[in-house]
C-alpha positions as CSV (number, residue, x, y, z in Angstrom):
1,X,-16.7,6.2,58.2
2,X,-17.4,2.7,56.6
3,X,-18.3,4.6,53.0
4,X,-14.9,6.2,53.3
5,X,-13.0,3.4,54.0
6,X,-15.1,1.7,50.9
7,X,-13.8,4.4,49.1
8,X,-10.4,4.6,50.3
9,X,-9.9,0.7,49.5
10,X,-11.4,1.0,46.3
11,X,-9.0,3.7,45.0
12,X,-6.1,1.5,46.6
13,X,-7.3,-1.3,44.5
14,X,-7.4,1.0,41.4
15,X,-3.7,2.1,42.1
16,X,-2.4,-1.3,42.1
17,X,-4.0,-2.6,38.9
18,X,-2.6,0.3,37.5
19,X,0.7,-0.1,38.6
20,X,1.1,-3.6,36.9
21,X,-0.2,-2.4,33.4
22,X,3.3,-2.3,31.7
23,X,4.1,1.0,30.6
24,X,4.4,-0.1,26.7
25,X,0.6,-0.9,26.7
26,X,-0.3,0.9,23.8
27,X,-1.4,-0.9,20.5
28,X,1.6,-2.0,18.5
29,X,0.3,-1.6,14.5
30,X,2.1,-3.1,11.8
31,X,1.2,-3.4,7.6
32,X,2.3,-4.9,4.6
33,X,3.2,-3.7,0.7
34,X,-0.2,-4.6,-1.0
35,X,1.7,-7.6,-3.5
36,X,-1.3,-10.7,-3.7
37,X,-5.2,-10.3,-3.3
38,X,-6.2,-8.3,-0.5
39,X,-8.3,-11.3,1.2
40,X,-4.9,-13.3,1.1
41,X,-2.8,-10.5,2.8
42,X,-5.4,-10.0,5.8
43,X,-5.5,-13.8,6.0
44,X,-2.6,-14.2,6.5
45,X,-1.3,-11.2,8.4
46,X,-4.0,-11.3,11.2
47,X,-2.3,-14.1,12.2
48,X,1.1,-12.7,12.3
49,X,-0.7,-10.3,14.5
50,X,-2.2,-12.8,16.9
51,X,1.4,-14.4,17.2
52,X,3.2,-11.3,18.0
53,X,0.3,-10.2,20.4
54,X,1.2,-13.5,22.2
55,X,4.8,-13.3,21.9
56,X,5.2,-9.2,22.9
57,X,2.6,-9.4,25.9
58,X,1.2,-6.5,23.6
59,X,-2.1,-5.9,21.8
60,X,-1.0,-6.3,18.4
61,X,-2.8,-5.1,15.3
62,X,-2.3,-5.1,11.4
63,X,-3.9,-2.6,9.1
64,X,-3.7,-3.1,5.3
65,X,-3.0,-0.4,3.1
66,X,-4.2,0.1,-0.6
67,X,-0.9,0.7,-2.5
68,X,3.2,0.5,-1.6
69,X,3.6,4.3,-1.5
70,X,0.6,4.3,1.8
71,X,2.6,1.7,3.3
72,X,5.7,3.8,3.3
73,X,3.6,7.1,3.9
74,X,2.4,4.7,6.7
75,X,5.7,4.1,8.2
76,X,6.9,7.3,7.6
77,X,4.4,9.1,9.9
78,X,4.4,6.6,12.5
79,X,0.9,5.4,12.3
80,X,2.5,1.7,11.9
81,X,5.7,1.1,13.3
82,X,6.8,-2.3,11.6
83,X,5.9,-3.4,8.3
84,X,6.6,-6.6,6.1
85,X,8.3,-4.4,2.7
86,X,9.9,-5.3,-0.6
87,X,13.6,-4.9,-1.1
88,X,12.7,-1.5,-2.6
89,X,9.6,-0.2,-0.6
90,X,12.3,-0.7,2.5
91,X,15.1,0.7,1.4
92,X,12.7,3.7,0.4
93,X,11.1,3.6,4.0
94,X,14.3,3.6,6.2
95,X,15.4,6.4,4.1
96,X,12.7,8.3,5.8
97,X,12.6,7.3,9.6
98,X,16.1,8.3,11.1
99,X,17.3,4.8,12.7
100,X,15.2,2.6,11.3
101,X,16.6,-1.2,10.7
102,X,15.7,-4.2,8.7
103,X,15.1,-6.9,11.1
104,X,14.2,-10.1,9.3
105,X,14.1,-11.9,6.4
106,X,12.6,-14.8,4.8
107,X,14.6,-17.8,4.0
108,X,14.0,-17.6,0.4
109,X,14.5,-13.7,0.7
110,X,18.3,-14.0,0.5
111,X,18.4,-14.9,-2.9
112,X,15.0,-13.8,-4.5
113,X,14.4,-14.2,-8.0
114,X,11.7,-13.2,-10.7
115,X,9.7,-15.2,-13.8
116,X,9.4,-13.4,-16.9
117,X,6.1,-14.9,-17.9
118,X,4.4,-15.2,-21.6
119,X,0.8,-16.3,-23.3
120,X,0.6,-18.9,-25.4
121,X,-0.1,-17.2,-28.7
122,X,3.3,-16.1,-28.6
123,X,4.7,-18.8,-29.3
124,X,8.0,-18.5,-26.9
125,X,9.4,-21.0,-24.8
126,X,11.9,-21.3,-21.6
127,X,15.4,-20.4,-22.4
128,X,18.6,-19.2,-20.6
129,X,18.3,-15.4,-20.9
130,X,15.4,-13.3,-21.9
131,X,14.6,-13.6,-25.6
132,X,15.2,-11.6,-28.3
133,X,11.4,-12.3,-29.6
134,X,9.6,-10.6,-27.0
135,X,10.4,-7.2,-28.4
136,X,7.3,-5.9,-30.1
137,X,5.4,-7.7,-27.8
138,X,2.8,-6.0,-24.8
139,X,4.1,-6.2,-21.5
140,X,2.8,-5.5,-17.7
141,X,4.4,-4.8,-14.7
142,X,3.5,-4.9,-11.4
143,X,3.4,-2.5,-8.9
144,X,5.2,0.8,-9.9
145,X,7.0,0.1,-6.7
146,X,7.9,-3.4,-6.3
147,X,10.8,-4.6,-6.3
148,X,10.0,-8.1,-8.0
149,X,7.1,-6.6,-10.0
150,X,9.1,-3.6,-11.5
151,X,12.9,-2.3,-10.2
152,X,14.3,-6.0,-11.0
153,X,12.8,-6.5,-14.5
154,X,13.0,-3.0,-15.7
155,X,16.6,-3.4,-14.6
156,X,17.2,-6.4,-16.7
157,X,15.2,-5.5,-19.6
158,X,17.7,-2.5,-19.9
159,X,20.6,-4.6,-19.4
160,X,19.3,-7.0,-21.9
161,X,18.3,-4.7,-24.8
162,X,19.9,-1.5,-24.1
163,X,16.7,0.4,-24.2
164,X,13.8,1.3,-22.0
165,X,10.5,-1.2,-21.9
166,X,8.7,1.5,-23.7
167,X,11.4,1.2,-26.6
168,X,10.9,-2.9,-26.7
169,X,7.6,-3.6,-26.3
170,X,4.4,-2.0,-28.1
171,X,2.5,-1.8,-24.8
172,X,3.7,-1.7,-21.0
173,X,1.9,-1.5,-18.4
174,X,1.4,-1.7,-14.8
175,X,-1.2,-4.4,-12.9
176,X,-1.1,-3.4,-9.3
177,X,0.2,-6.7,-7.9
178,X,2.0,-10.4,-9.3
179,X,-1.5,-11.9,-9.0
180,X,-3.0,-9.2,-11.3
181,X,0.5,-10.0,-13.8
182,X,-0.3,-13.3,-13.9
183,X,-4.0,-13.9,-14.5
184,X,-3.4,-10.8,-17.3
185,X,-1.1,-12.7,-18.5
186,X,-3.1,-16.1,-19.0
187,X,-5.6,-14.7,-20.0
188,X,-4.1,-12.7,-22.8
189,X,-4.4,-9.2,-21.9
190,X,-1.0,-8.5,-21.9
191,X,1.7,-11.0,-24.1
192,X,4.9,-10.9,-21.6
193,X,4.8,-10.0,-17.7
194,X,7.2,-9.9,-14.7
195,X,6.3,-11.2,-11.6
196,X,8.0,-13.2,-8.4
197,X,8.6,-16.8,-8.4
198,X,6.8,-17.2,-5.1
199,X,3.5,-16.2,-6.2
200,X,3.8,-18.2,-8.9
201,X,4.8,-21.4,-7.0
202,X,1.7,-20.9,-4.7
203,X,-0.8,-20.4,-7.4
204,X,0.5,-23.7,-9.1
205,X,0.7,-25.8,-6.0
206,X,-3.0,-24.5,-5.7
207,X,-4.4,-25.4,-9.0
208,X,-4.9,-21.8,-9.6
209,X,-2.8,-21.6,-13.4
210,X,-3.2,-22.7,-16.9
211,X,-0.2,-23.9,-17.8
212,X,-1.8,-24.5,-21.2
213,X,-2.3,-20.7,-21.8
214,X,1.0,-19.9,-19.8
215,X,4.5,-20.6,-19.4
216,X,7.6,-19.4,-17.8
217,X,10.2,-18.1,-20.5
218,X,12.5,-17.1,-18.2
219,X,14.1,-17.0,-14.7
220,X,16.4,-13.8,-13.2
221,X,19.6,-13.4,-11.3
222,X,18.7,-14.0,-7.5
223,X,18.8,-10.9,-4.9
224,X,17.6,-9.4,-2.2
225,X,14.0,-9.4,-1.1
226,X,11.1,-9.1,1.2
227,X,11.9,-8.1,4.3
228,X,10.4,-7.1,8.1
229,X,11.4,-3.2,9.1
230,X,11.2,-1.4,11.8
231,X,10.9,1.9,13.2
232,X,14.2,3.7,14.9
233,X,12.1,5.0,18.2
234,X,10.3,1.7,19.5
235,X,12.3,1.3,22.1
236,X,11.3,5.2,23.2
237,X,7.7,4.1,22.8
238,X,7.2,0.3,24.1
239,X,10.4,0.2,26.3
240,X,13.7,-0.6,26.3
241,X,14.4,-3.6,24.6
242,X,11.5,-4.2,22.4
243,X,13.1,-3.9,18.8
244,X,15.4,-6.5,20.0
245,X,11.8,-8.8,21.7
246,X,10.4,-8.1,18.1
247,X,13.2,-9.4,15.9
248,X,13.1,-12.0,18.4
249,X,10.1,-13.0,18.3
250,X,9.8,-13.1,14.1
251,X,12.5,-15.4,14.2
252,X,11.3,-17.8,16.1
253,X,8.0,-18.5,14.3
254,X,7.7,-21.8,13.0
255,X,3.7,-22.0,12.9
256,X,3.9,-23.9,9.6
257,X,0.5,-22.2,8.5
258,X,1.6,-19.0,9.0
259,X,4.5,-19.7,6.9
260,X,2.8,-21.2,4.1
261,X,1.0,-18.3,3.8
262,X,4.1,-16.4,2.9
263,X,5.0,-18.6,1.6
264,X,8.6,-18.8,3.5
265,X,10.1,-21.9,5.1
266,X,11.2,-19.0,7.9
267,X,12.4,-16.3,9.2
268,X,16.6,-15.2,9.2
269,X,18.2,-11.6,11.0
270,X,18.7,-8.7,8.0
271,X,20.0,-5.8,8.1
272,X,20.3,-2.4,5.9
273,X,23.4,-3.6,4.4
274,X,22.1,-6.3,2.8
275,X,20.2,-4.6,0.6
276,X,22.8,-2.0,-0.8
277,X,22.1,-3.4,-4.1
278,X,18.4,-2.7,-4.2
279,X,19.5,0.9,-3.6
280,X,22.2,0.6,-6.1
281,X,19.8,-0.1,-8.8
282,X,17.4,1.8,-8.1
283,X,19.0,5.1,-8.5
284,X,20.5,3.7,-11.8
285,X,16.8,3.8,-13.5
286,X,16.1,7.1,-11.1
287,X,13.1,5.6,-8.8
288,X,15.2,7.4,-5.8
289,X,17.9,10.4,-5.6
């Protein structure tokens, strides 16, 4: 008799701790286009993950990925279900998940811009477009999918000289990320490179460039950027409302670490639209359909 009650208050316990687990208590996994040194990106995104564990009353968790076309693939099959993109790698990604929205952006994000970077042997300096001297010149790229480290500077090389960068420069290649661009770049391994202004502001704020073995030579249009998107079936998965708690939650972050790690000054609402013109170029050099 005792034993069975032992029993029968035990189970009653069990039932009631599981009636108060919220029903969205599965692992909420987010990732990021591989643009800066891996160490950087994990720094800085396991505290993003912290925050929003905090903030969503969720166990949050951040996985990195190797290349821009896994974080998409990533998205795609639902193995992360937000991810911190480039004005590109989003657009491409949405395309893929029905419902799927841009969220957030960073400050700086609405009007993004790129340095066209050179080595010192070359002899070129700063001026108001991009010069007619670095034809002939070698040349690197990003990523073949970044936004800032290929789609915006392919686009304006070809608005600039009419030809592709295969046409103007003896060389062009492709260094994986803007931190890769730039240390090819001082160091001489490639003449000219592309990559985004805020890479390059961090690594000088840090100490981390020669300027005496390279210079900016010139500075692009602004457009649209980085951005946080999110998977159209969330709310299915976590409960009603949690897209809406997400978006939330990245716009209130003002942990000035975290967003120095960015580096953004913070976090404003985004949506598809905005980035219309990302798509727009993008199926004028063919990257998409």
């Amino acid at each position: 008799m005792f034993s069975r009650l032992i029993r029968h208050t035990a189970l009653s316990l069990l039932l009631a701790l599981i009636s108060i687990v919220p029903a969205y208590a599965e692992t909420f996994v987010f990732t990021a286009i591989p643009d800066e040194d891996e160490t950087k990106l994990v720094e800085r995104f396991r505290g993003i993950a912290d925050y929003l564990s905090k903030q969503l009353d969720v166990e949050v968790r951040y996985i990195p990925v190797k290349s821009y076309a896994a974080a998409i693939s990533a998205f795609r099959n639902n193995q992360v279900q937000l991810a911190w993109f480039g004005g590109l790698s989003g657009v491409q990604a949405r395309a893929l998940v029905e419902d799927s929205e841009a969220l957030a952006q960073g400050v700086e994000d609405q009007e993004f811009f790129n340095y066209f970077i050179a080595h010192k042997s070359t002899g070129l300096e700063r001026s108001d477009t991009l010069p007619e001297e670095v034809r002939g010149k070698t040349f690197t790229f990003g990523s073949k999918g970044s936004t800032s480290g290929r789609l915006i500077p392919e686009y304006h090389i070809r608005k600039i000289f009419g030809e592709a960068p295969e046409e103007v420069f003896t060389r062009v290649g492709f260094s994986g990320n803007h931190t890769r661009t730039l240390r090819l770049v001082e160091a001489g391994t490639y003449e000219v490179g592309a990559l985004n202004y805020k890479v390059w502001e961090k690594e000088l704020e840090d100490g981390n460039i020669d300027t005496d073995s390279v210079k900016i030579i010139w500075k692009t249009p602004a457009y649209p950027n980085y951005q946080w998107s999110i998977r159209g079936d969330v709310n299915e998965r976590f409960g009603d409302g949690f897209k809406e708690r997400v978006k939330q939650a990245l716009l209130a972050l003002d942990d000035p670490k975290l967003l120095e790690s960015f580096p953004r000054s913070g976090f404003v609402p985004a949506s598809n639209d905005d980035y219309e013109p990302i798509e727009e170029v993008a199926k004028q050099l063919g990257i998409i359909d």
